[in-house]
Each structure stands twice: as structure tokens, then as C-alpha cells.
MDTraj code that builds the backbone (N, CA, C; nanometers):
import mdtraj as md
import numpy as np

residues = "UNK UNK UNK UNK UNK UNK UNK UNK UNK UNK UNK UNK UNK UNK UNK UNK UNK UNK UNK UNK UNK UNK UNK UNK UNK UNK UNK UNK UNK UNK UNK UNK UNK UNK UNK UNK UNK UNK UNK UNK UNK UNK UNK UNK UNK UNK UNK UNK UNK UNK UNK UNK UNK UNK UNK UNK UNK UNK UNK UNK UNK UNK UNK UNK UNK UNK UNK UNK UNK UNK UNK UNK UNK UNK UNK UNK UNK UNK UNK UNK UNK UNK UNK UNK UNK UNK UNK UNK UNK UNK UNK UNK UNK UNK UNK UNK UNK UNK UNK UNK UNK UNK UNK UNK UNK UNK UNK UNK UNK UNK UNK UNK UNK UNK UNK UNK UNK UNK UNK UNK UNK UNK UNK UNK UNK UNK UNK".split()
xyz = np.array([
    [0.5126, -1.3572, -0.4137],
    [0.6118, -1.2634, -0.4584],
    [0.6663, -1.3135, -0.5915],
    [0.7022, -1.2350, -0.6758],
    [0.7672, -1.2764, -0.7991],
    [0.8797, -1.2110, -0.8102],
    [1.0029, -1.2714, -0.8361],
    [1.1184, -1.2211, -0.8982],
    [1.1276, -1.1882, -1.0321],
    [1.1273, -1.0683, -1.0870],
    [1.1832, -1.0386, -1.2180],
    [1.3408, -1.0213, -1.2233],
    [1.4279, -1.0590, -1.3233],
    [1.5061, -0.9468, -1.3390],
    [1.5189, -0.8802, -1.4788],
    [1.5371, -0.7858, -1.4297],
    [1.5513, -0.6356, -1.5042],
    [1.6852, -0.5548, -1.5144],
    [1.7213, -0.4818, -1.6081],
    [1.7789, -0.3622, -1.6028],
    [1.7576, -0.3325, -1.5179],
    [1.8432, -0.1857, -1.4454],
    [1.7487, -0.0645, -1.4299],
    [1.6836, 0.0176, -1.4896],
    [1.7309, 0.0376, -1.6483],
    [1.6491, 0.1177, -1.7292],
    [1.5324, 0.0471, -1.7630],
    [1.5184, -0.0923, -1.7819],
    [1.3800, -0.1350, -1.8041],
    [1.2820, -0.1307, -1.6681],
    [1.3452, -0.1366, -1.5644],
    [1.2302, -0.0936, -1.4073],
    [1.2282, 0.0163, -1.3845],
    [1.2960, 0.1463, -1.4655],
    [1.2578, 0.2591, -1.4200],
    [1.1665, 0.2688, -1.4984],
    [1.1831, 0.2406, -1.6506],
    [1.0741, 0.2588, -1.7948],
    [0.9676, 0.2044, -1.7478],
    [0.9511, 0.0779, -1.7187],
    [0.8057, 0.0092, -1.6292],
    [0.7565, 0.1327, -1.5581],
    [0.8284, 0.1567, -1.4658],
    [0.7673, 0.2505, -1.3238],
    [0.6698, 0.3460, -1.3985],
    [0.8241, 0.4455, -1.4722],
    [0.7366, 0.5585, -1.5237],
    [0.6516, 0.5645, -1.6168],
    [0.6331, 0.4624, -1.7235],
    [0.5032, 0.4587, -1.8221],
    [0.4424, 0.3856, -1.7879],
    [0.4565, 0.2603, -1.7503],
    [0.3380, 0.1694, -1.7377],
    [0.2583, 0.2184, -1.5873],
    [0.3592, 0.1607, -1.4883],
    [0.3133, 0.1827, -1.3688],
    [0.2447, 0.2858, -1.2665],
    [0.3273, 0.3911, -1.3339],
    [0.2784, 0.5423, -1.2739],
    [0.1264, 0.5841, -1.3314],
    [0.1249, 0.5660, -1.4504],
    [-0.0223, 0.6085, -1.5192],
    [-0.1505, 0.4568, -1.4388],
    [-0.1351, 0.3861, -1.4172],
    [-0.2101, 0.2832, -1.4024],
    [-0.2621, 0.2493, -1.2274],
    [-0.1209, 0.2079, -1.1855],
    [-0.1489, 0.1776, -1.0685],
    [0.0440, 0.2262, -0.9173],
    [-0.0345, 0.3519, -0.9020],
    [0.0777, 0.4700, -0.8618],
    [0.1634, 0.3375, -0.7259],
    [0.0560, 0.2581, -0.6631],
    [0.1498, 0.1655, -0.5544],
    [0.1849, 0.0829, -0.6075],
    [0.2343, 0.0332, -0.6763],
    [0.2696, -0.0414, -0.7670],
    [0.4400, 0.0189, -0.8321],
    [0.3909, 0.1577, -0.8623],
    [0.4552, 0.2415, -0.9078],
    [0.6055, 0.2412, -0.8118],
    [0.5434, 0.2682, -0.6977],
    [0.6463, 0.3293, -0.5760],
    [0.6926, 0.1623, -0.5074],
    [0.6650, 0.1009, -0.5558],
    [0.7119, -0.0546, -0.4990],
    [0.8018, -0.0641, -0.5738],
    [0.8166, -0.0511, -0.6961],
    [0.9029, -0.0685, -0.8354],
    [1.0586, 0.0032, -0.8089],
    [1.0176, 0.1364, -0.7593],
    [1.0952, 0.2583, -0.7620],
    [1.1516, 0.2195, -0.6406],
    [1.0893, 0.1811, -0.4888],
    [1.1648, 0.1176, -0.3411],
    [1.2598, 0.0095, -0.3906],
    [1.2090, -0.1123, -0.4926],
    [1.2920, -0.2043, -0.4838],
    [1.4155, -0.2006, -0.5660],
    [1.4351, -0.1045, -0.6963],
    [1.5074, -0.0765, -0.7655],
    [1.6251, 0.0541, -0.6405],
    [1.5653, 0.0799, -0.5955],
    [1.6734, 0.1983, -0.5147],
    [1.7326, 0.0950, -0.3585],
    [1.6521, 0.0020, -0.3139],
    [1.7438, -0.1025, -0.2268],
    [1.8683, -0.1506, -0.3137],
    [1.8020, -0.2176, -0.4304],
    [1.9145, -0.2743, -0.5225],
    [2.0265, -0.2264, -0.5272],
    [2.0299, -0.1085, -0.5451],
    [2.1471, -0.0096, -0.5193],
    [2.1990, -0.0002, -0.3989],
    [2.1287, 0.0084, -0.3007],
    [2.1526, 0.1027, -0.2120],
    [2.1589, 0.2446, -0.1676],
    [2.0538, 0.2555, -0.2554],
    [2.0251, 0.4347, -0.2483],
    [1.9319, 0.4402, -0.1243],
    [1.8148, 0.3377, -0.1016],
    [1.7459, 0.3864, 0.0031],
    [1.7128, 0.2580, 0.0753],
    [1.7461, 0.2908, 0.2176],
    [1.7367, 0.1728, 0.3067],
    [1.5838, 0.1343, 0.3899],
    [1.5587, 0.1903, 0.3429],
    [1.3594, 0.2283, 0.4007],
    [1.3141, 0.0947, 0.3796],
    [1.2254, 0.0255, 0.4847],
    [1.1148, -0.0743, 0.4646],
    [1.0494, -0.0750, 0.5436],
    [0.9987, -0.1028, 0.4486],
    [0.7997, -0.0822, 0.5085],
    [0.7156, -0.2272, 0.5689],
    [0.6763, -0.1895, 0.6562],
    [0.6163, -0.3322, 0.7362],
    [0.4475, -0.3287, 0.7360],
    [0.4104, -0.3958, 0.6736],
    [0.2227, -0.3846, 0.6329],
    [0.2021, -0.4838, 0.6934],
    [0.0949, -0.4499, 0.8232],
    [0.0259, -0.5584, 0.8720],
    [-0.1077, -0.5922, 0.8342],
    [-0.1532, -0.7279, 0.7955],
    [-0.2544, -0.7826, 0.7483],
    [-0.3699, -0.8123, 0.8118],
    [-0.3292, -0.8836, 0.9829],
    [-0.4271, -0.8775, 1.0219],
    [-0.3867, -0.9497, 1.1251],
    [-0.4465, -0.9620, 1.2408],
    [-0.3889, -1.0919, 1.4221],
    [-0.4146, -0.9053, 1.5032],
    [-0.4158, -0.8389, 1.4715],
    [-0.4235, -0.7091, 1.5494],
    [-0.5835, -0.7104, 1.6440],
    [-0.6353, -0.7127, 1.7580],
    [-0.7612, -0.7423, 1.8256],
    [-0.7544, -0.6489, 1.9166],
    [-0.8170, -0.6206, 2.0135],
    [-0.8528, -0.5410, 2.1339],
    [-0.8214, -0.6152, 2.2360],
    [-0.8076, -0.7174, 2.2489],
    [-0.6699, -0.7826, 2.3290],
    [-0.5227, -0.7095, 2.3267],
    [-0.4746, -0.7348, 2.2131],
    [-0.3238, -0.7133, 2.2025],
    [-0.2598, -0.5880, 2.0995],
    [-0.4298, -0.5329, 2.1479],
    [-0.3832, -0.3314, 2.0666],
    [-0.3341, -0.2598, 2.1546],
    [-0.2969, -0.2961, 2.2673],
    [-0.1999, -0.1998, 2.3481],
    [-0.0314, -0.2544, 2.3763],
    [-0.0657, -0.3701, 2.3338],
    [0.0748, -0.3715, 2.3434],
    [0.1903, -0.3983, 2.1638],
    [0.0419, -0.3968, 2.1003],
    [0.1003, -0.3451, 1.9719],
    [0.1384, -0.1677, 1.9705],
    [0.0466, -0.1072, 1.9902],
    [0.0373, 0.0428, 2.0115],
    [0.1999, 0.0403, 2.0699],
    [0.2402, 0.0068, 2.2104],
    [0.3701, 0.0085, 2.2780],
    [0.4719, -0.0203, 2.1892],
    [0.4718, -0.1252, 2.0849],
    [0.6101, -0.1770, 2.0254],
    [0.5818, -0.0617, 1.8993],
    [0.4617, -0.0112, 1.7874],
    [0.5190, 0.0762, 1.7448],
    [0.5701, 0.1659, 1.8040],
    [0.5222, 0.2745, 1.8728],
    [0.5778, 0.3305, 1.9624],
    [0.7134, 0.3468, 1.9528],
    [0.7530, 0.2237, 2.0389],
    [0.9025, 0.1970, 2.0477],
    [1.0191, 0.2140, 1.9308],
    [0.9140, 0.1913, 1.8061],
    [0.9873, 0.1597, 1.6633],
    [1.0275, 0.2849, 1.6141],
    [0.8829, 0.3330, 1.5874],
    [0.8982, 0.4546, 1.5126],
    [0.9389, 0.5900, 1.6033],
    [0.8982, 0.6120, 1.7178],
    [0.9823, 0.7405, 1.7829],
    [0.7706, 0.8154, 1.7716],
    [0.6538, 0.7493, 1.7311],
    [0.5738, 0.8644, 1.6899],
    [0.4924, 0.8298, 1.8706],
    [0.4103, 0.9491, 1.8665],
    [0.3477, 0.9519, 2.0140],
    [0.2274, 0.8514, 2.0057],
    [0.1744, 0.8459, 2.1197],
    [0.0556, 0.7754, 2.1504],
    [-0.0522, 0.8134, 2.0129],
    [-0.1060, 0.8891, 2.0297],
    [-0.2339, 0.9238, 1.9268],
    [-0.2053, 0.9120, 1.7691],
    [-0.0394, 0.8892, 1.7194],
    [-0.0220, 0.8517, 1.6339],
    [-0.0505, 0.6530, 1.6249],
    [0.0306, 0.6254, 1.6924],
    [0.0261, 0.5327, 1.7362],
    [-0.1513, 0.4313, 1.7362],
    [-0.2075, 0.5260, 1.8322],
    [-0.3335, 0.4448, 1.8157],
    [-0.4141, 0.4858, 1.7438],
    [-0.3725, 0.6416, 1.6392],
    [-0.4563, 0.5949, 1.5308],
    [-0.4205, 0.5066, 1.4271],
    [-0.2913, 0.5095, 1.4347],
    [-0.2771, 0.3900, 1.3053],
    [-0.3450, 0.2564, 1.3401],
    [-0.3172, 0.2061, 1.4873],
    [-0.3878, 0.0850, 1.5092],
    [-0.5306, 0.0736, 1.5089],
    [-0.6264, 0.1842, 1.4997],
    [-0.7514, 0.2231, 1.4980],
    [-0.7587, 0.1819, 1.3742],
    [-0.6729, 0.1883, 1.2824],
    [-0.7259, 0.1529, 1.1132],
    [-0.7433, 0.0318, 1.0824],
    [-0.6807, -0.0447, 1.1941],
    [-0.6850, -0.2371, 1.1926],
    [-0.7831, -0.3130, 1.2555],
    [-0.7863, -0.1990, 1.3664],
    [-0.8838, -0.2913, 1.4864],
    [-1.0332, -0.2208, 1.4916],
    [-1.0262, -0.1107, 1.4424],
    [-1.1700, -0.0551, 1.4624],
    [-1.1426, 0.0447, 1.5910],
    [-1.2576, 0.1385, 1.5806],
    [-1.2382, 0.2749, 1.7189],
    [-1.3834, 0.3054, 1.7952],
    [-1.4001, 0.3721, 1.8592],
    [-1.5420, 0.4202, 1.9232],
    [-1.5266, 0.5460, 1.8457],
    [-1.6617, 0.5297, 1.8202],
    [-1.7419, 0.6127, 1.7782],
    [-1.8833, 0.6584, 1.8629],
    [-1.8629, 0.7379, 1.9624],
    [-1.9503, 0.7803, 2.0436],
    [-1.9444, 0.7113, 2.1522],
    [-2.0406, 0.6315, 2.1313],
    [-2.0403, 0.5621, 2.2825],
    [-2.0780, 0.3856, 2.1876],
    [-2.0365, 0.3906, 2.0441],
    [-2.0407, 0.2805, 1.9635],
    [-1.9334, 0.1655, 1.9125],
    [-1.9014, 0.0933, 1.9539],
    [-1.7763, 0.0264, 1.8580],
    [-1.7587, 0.0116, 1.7286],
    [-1.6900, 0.0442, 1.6566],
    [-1.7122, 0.0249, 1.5196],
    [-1.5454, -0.0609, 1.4323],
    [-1.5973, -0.1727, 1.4160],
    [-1.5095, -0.2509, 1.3801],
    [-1.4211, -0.2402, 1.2948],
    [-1.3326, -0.2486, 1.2068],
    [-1.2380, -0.2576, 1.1368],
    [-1.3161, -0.2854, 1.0177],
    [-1.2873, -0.2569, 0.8979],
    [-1.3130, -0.3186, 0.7604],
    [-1.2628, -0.4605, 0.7726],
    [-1.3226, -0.5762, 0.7076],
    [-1.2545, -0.7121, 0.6971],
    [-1.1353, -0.6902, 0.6010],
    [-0.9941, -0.7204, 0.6041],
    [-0.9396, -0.7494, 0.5109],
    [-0.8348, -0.5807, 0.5026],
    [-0.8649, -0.5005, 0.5954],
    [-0.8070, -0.4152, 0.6318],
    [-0.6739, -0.4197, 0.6039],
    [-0.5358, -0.3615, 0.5522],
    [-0.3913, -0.3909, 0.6052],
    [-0.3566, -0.2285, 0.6484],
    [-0.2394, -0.2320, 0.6859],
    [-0.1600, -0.0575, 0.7114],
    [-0.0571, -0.1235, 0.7319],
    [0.0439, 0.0158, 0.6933],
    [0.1566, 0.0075, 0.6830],
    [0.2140, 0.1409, 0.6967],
    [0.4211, 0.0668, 0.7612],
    [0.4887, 0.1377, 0.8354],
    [0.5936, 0.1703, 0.7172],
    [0.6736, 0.3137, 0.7380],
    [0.7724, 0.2948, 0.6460],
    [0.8646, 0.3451, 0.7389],
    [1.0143, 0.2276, 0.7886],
    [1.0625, 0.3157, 0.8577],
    [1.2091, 0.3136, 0.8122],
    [1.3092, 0.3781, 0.8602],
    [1.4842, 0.4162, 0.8142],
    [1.5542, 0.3113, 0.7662],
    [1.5526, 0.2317, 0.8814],
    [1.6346, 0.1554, 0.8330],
    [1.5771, -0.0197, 0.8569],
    [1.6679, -0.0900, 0.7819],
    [1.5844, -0.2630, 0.7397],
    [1.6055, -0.3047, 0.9309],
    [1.7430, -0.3196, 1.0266],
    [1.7058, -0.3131, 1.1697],
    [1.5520, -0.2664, 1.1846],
    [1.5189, -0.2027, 1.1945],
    [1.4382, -0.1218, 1.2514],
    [1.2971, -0.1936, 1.2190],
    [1.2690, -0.2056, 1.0519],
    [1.1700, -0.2487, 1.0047],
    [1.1607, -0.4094, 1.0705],
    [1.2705, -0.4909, 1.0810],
    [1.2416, -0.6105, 1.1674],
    [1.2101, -0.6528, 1.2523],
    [1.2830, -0.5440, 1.3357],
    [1.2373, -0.5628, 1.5150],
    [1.1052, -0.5357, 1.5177],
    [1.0105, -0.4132, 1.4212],
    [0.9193, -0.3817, 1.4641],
    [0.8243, -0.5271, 1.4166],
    [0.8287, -0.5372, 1.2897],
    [0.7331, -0.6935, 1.2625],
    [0.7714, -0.8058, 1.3523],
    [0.9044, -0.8308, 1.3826],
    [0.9228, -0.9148, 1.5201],
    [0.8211, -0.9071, 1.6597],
    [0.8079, -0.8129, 1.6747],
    [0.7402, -0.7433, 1.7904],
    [0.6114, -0.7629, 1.7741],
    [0.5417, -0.7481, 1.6468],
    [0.4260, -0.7363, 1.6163],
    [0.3808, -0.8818, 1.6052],
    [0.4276, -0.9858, 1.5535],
    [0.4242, -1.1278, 1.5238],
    [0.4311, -1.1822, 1.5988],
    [0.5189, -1.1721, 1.7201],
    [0.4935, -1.2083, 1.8734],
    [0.3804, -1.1860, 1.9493],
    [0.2966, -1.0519, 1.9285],
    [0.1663, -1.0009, 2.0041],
    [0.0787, -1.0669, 1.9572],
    [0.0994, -1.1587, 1.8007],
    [-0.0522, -1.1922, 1.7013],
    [-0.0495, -1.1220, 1.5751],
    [-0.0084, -1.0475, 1.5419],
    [-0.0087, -1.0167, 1.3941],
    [0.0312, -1.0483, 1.3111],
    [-0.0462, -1.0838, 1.1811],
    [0.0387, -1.1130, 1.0831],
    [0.0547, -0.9947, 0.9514],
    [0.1860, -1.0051, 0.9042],
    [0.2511, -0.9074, 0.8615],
    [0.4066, -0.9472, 0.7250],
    [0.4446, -0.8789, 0.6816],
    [0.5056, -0.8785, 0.6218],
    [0.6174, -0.6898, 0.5920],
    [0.7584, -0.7637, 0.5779],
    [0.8113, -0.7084, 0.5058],
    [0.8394, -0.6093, 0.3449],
    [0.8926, -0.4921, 0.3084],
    [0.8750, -0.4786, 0.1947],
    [0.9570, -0.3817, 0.1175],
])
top = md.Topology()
chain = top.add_chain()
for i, resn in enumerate(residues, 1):
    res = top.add_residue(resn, chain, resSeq=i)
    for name in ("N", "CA", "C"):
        top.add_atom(name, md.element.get_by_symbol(name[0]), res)
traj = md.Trajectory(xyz[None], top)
């Protein structure tokens, strides 16, 4: 992680010329961390990297669940993007190096859920 500091007019100017034309997540990381600063928006996002297996995808599946309020099939498709899904009657693994990510209301919320997740085996981060 790197700390800059900035204005806000020089991290919005970043966002919108440099960042937006180049590289748009980048863009919206700029624009999240400048609006915490404030306190305009309390949203964080929890990207998991990787500890997610077919062991402990159901009881990851359960704690999002719990987090976000979304149903089962949300739920296990997002975890389908980490761990891999059937495909027919085939397993088909995960990309190596895979991450996904959560964006949820409030910073509570975003903790308990990586708490939860880091306990089952995942590793993850805040954002």
C-alpha cells in the first residue's frame, strides 16, 4: 500500500484525467478513498485472494450470506468465481490467482465479513 498525500483537488484531477482514461479501477479506488476521507461514503470492499477450497465453500457461502443479506445462488456464484464450479458432470477449477470482491454499507460490516472469511481459510483484504 502506499500513502500519498494530496489535496482533494489534486486526487480528484488524478482520478479524472489520468486515472479514468487509463486504468478505470484504479480510477474508482482514488474516488472511494478520497470520499472515506471525508466521510461522504462509508462503503468497503473486501477482495478475497485466495484460502477459499471445496472444503470451506460452504461455510464461506454461509458467512457471506450472513453479511450481505444476498441469497444462496448469489452467494455461490460469487464463490464459484474463487473455487471453480461443475460444468456438466466436469469440475472445472478456478483460474490461479483468481480474487473477487465485496462492496458492502458500512466499514462494521465489511470486517465481520473478512473476519469470518479469515477464520474459514481465506486470505483477503480490506479496501
Amino acid at each position: 500500500m502506499i500513502n500519498l498525500q494530496l489535496t482533494v483537488r489534486e486526487a480528484m484531477y488524478l482520478a479524472s484525467n489520468w486515472a479514468y482514461n487509463n486504468d478505470a479501477e484504479l480510477y474508482h479506488k482514488i474516488v472511494n478513498s478520497v470520499e472515506i476521507a471525508l466521510g461522504v461514503n462509508q462503503n468497503r470492499t473486501v477482495t478475497i485472494t485466495g484460502g477459499m477450497t471445496l472444503d470451506n465453500r460452504i461455510y464461506c457461502i454461509k458467512a457471506i450470506r450472513n453479511h450481505t443479506g444476498w441469497g444462496l445462488k448469489e452467494a455461490k456464484d460469487w464463490s464459484d468465481n474463487l473455487v471453480g464450479g461443475w460444468k456438466y458432470d466436469t469440475f472445472v477449477p478456478a483460474t490461479p490467482g483468481t480474487k473477487n470482491s465485496i462492496t458492502l454499507k458500512t466499514p462494521e460490516a465489511a470486517e465481520n465479513l473478512l473476519r469470518d472469511l479469515v477464520d474459514k481459510g481465506c486470505e483477503g483484504f480490506l479496501s
